[in-house]
Kinemage of the C-alpha trace (Angstrom):
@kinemage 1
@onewidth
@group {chain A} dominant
@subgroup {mainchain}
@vectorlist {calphas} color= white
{ca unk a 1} P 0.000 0.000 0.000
{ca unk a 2} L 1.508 3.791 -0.763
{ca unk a 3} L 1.023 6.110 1.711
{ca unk a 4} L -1.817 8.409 0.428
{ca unk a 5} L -3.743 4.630 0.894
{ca unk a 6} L -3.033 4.512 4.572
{ca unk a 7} L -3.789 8.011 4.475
{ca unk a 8} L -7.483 7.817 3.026
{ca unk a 9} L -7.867 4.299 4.863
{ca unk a 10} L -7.564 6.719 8.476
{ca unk a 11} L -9.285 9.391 7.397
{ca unk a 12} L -12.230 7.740 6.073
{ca unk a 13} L -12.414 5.664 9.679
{ca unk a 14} L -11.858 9.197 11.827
{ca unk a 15} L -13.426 11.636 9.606
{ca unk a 16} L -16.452 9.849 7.992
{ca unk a 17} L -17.355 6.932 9.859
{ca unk a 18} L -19.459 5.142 7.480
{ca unk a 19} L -20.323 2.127 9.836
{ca unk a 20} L -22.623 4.777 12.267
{ca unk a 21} L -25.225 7.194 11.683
{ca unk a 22} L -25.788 9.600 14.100
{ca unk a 23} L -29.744 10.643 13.658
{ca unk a 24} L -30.182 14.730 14.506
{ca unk a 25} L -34.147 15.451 14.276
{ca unk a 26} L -35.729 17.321 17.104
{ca unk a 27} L -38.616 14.963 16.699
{ca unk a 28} L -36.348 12.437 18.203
{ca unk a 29} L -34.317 14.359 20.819
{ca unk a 30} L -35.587 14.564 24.314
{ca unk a 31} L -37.151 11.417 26.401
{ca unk a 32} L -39.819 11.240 24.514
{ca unk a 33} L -40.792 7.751 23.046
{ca unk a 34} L -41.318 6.884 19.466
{ca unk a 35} L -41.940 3.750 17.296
{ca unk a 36} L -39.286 2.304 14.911
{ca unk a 37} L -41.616 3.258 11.957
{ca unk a 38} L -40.836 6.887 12.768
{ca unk a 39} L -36.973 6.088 13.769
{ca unk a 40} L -36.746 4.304 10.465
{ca unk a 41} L -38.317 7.551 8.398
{ca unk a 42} L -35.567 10.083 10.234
{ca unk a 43} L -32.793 7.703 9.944
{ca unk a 44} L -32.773 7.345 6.057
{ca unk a 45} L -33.448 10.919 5.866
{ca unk a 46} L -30.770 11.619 7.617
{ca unk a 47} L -28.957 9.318 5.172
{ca unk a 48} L -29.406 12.424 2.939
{ca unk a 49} L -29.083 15.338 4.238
{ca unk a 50} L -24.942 13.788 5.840
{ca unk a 51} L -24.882 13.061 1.928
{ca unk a 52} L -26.119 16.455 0.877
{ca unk a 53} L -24.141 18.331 4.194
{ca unk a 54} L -21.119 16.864 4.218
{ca unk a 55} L -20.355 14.334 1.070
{ca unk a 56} L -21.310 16.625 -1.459
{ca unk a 57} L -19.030 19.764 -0.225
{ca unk a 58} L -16.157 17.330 -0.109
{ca unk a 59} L -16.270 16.221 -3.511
{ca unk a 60} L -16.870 19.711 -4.925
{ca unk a 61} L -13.562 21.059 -2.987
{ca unk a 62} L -11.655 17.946 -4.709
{ca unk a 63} L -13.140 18.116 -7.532
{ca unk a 64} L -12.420 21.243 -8.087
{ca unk a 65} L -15.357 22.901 -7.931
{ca unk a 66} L -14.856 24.695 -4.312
{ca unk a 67} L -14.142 28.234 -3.389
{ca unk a 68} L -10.172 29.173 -3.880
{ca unk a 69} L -9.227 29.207 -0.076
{ca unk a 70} L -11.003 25.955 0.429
{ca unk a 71} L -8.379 24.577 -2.294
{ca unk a 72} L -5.484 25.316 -0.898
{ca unk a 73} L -6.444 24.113 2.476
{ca unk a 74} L -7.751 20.955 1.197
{ca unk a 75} L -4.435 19.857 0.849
{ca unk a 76} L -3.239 20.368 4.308
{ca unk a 77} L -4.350 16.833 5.471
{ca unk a 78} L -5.082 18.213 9.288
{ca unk a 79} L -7.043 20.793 8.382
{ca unk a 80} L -8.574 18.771 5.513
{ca unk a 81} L -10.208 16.779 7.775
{ca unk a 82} L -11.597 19.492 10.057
{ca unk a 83} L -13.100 20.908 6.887
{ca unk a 84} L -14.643 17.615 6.041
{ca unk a 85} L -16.689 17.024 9.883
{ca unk a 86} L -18.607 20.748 9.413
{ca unk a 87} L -22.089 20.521 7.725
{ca unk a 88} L -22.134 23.587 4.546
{ca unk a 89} L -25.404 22.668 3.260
{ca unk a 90} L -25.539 25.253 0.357
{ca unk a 91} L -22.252 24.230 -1.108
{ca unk a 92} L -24.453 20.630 -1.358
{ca unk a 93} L -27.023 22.357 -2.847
{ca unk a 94} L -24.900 24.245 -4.863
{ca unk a 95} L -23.102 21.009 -6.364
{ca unk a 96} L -27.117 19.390 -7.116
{ca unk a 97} L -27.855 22.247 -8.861
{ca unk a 98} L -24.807 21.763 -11.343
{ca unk a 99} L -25.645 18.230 -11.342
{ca unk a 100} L -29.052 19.359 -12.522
{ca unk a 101} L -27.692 21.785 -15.003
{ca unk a 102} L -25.953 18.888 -16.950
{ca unk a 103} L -29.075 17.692 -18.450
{ca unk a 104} L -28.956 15.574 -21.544
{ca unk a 105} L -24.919 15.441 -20.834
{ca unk a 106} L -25.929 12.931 -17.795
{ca unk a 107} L -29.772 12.290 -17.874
{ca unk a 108} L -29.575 9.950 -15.237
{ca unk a 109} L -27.387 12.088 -12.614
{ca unk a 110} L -29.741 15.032 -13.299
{ca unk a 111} L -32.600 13.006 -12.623
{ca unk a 112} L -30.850 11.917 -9.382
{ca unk a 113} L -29.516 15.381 -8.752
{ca unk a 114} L -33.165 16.855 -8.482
{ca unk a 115} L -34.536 14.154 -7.094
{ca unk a 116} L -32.338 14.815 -3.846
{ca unk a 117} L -32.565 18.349 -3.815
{ca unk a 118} L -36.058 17.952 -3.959
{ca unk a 119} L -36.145 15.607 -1.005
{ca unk a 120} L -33.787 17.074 0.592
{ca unk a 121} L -35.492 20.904 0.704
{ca unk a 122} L -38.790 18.822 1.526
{ca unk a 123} L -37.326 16.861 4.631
{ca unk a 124} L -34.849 20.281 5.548
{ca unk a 125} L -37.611 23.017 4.942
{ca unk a 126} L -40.813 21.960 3.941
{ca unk a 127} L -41.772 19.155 6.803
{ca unk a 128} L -40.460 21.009 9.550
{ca unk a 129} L -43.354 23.739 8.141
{ca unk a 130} L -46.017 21.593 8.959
{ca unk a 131} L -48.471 21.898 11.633
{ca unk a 132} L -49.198 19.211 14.486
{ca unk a 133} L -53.150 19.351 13.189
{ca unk a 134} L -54.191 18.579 16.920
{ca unk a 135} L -52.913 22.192 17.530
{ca unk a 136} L -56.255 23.078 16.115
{ca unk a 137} L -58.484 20.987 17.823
{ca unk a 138} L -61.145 23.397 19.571
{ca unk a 139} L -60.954 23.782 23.756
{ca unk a 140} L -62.811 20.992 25.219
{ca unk a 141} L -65.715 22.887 27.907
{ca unk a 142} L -63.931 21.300 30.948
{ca unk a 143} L -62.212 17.381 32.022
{ca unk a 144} L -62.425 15.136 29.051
{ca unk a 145} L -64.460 12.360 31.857
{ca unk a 146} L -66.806 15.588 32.496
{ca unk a 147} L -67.943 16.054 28.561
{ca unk a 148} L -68.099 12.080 27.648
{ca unk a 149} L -69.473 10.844 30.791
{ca unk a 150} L -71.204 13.549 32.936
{ca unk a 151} L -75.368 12.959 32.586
{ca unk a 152} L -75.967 15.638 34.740
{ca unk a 153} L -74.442 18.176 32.151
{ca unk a 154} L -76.877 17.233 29.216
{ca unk a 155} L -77.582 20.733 27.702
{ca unk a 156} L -78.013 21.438 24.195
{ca unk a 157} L -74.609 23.903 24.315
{ca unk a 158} L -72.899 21.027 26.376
{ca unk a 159} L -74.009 18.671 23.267
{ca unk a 160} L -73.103 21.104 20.824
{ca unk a 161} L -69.802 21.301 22.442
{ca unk a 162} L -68.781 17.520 22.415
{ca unk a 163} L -69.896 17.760 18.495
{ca unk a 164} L -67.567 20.577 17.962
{ca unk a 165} L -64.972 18.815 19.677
{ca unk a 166} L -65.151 15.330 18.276
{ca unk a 167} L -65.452 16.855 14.890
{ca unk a 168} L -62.393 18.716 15.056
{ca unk a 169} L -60.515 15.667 16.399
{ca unk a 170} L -62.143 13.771 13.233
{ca unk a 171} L -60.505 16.479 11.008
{ca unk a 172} L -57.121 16.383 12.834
{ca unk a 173} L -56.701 12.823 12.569
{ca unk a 174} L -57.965 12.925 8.633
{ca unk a 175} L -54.384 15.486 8.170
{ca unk a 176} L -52.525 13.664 10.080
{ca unk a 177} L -53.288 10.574 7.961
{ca unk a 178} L -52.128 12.788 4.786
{ca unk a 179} L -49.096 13.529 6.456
{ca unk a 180} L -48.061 10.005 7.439
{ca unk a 181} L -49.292 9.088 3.848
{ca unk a 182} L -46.744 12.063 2.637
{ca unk a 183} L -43.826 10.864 4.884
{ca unk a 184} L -44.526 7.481 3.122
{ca unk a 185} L -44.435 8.836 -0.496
{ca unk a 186} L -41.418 10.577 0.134
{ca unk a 187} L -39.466 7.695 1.932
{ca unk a 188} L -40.674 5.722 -1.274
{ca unk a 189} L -39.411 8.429 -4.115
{ca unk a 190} L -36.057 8.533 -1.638
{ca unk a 191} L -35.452 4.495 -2.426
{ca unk a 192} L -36.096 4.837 -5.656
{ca unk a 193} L -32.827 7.401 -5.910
{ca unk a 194} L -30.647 5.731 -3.371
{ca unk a 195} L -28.514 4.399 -6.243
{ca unk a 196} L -27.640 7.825 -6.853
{ca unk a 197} L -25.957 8.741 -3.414
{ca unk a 198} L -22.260 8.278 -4.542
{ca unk a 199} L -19.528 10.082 -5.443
């Protein structure tokens, strides 16, 4: 083996560490619980945006396609690798776009090319947008027990109420369906590229 081997064979075990993926969502942070169906939705997304964050900035300094400064340290194998751990997310987007921009050059790396950019601003920007639809369901007159269970309080306005409120739980749980039905698109249309996550 020549040198510069040992020399990618180190860096690629201390800078990149392929073998772990470290998920950062705020959904998952904290104590709070959640089911492997949602771990399994942030992980592979996060699959894309360390791609996006920190794969695609490398290759563009090596490949020539960096800023001037970032050249010239690239080659300075200490600092080379500090560069490589810190996230630049537009020089990833930067790099898609002139993926994109190659067209009928490279059909199929175009296609890739928007296809992550696309998923990427959707999981990055878009998602994150989104409303928790039970944020909208309407002030419950008193203790759940009290409206469901309470004969005592049988008025038309206390009927009216639990209407109001079981309708607007109804409607919450119809968007939250879409969403989860969204997440499940996307997570589809993101296999469907995974072939294209090299460089």
């Amino acid at each position: 083996m020549f040198i510069t081997d040992w020399y990618h064979s180190l860096r690629c075990r201390l800078v990149y560490h392929p073998h772990r993926l470290h998920i950062h969502h705020p959904e998952l942070s904290g104590w709070h619980w959640r089911d492997r169906d949602h771990i399994m939705l942030c992980a592979n997304f996060q699959i894309l945006v360390d791609f996006v964050e920190l794969e695609l900035p490398h290759f563009s300094r090596v490949c020539g396609m960096g800023e001037r400064l970032e050249k010239i340290v690239s080659g300075i194998p200490v600092l080379n690798w500090i560069l490589d751990v810190h996230r630049n997310p537009q020089a990833g987007i930067d790099h898609l776009h002139w993926a994109i921009s190659l067209g009928e050059e490279s059909k199929s790396q175009a296609h890739h090319a928007a296809e992550q950019l696309a998923l990427y601003l959707w999981w990055t920007q878009e998602r994150p947008a989104r409303r928790d639809p039970f944020d909208d369901v309407v002030d419950r007159p008193g203790p759940i027990r009290e409206l469901l269970w309470n004969v005592e309080n049988d008025t038309p306005e206390a009927a009216q109420a639990k209407e109001a409120y079981f309708a607007s739980l109804r409607k919450a749980g119809e968007i939250e369906e879409a969403q989860e039905q969204e997440d499940e698109d996307q997570l589809i249309r993101l296999m469907k590229v995974r072939r294209g996550l090299w460089t």
